[in-house]
N, C-alpha and C positions, 0 to 999 in steps of 0.2 A: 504494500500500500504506500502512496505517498501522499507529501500532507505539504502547502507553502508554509504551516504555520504550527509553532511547536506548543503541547500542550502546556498548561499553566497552573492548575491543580485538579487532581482529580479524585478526588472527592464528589459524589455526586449533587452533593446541594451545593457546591463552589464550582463544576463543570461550566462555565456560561457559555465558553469557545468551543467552535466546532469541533475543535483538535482535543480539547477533554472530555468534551461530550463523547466520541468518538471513542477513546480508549477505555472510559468509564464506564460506558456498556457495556463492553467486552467481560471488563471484574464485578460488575455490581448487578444486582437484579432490584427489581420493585418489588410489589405486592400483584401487581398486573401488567401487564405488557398486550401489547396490539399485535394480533397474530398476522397473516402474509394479505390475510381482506381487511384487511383495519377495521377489526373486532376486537375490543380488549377481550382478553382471555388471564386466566391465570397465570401467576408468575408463580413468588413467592407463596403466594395464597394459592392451595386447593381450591377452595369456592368462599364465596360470600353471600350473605343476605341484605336486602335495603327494606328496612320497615317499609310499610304501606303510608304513611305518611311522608316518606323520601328522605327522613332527616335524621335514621340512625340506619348505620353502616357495618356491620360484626363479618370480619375477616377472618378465615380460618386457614392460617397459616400452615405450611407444608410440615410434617415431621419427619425427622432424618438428614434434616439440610443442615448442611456444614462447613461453616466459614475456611474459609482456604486454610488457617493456620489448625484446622481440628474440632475445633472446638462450636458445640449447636448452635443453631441458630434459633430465635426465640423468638415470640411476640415483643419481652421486652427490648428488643433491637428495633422494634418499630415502633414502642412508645418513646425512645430514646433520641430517634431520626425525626423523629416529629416535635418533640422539644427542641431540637437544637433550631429544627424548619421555621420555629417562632420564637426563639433567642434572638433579640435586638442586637447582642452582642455577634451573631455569625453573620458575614458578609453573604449571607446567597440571597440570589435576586431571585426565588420560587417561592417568600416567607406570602406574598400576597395568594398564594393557591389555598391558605388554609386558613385566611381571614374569618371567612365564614364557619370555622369551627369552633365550637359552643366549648367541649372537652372530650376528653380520650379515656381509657382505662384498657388495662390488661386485664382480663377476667379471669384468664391463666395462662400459661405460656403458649398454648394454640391458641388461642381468640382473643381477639383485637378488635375495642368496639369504639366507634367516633360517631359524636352527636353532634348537630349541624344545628344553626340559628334559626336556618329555614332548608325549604331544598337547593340544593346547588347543583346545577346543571352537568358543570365540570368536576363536579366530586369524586366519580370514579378514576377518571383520567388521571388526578393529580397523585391518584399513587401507585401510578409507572415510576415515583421518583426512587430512585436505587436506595436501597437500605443499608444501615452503615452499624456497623458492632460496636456494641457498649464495650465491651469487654477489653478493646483499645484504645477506644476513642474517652471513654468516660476519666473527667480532669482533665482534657487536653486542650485547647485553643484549635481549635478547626480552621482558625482562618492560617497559619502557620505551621501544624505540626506536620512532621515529619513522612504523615500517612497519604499526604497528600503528592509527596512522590514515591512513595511505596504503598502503594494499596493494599489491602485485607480485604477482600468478597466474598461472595458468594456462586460467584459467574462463570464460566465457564473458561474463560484463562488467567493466567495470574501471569502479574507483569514482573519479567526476572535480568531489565537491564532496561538503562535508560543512559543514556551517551547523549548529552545537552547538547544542542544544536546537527546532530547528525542520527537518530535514531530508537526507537521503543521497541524490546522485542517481548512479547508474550507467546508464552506454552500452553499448550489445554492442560487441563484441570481434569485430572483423572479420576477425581472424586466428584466431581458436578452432578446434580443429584437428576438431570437429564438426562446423564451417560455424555463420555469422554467425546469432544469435540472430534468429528474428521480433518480437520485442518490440525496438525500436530504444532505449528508454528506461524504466527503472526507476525511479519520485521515492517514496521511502520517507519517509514524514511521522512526524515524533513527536506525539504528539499523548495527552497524558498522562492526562484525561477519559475516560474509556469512553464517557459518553453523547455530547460533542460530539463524539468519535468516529465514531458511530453514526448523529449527524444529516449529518455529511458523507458518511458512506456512504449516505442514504438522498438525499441531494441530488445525488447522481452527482459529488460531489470526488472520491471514494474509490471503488475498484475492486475492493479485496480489503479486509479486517481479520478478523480472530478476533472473535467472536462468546460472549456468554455466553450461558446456557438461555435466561433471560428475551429477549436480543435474537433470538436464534436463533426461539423462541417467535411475536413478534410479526411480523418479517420475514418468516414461513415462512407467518403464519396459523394455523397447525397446534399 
């Protein structure tokens, strides 16, 4: 893969650039994700219910998932993510997704329930936001620490080099509670040129990049 622009932290409530958004998905999961028809579907969460009123939400989070370093994954890692998601003190620009929430509670470590002021339309959606472990993150400064160029997930690579200004490489995650990635290896290039970009993609370096009209244009023929 190549990237003009290198990530900045990746941490999922601090991802704002494409380039960490991009790597951050790779290590983290939500509670839900948007399947290949852009249908949320389960992520983190086996299934959920929404009161018939629209304004409670009870998640029932997967059992068996486990964070890259071993150790479970819980509900309290989503009431956790969601505190920090309305901490004044954390720079991520996602804290307006959960305005609209009244409160939270852990019922017990599968069920995770959130009650809204009213209904919110975007309720579901906004927890695709990657969930983040207490169990590292708890007393650290999230706008700073150290996690955010070394990630902890849940996702399905885990990121095991990072070379500033020239590259990111991730491994599948042989524990992924989806079953071990087919791609054994992800080497994300920076590569800050569009055009020499372009000629490495046309040289078979490069496997994927974003494309502008003009390259899209010439590559296509068309």
């Amino acid at each position: 893969m190549g990237s003009i622009g290198e990530p900045k932290r990746l941490l999922p409530l601090l991802a704002s650039d494409s380039a960490s958004a991009t790597i951050s998905s790779f290590v983290f999961n939500g509670l839900l994700k948007y399947d290949k028809d852009g249908n949320l579907t389960g992520d983190l969460a086996e299934s959920w219910d929404v009161s018939k009123d629209g304004k409670v939400i009870t998640f029932h989070p997967r059992k068996g998932v486990k964070w890259q370093d071993g150790k479970p994954f819980t509900a309290r890692d989503v009431m956790f993510t969601f505190n920090k998601l309305r901490d004044p003190r954390v720079a991520t620009p996602y804290s307006g997704d959960y305005l609209e929430v009244e409160r939270a509670e852990v019922v017990d470590d599968y069920t995770f329930r959130v009650y809204y002021k009213r209904p919110f339309a975007p309720a579901l959606s906004s927890w695709t936001m990657g969930i983040i472990p207490e169990h590292l993150l708890k007393g650290e400064d999230l706008n700073t620490t150290r996690y955010n160029r070394h990630p902890v997930g849940t996702g399905p690579y885990k990121l095991v080099e990072w070379i500033t200004g020239q590259k990111l490489v991730l491994e599948a995650n042989p524990g992924y509670f989806e079953g071990r990635p087919c791609i054994d290896r992800i080497i994300y290039r920076i590569i800050p040129d569009p055009s020499t970009m372009f000629m490495e993609l046309k040289a078979g370096n490069l496997d994927y990049m974003g494309l502008t009209p003009f390259q899209y244009k010439r590559q296509t023929n068309s």
